[in-house]
C-alpha positions, 0 to 999 in steps of 0.5 A: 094623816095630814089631810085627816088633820086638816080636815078636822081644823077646817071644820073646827074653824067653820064651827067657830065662824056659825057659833056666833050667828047661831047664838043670836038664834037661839043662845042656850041650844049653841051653848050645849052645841058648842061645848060638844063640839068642843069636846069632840074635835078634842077628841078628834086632835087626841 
């Protein structure tokens, strides 16, 4: 269960460091991306 947890937070914290790189491609998809990402480790982390 821990490793599970772990694993949820590393790709969360890659998430995080390619959102700003994609924004810069294209801003309105990452925004959408982002938010669903968001709401999914959310969910993840419930």
């Amino acid at each position: 269960m821990q490793s599970d947890k772990e694993a949820k937070s590393l790709i969360f914290a890659s998430l995080l460091c390619l959102a700003p790189q994609a924004a810069l491609i294209q801003p309105d998809k990452v925004k959408l991306a982002s938010v669903l990402h968001f709401l999914a480790f959310q969910r993840l982390m419930e």
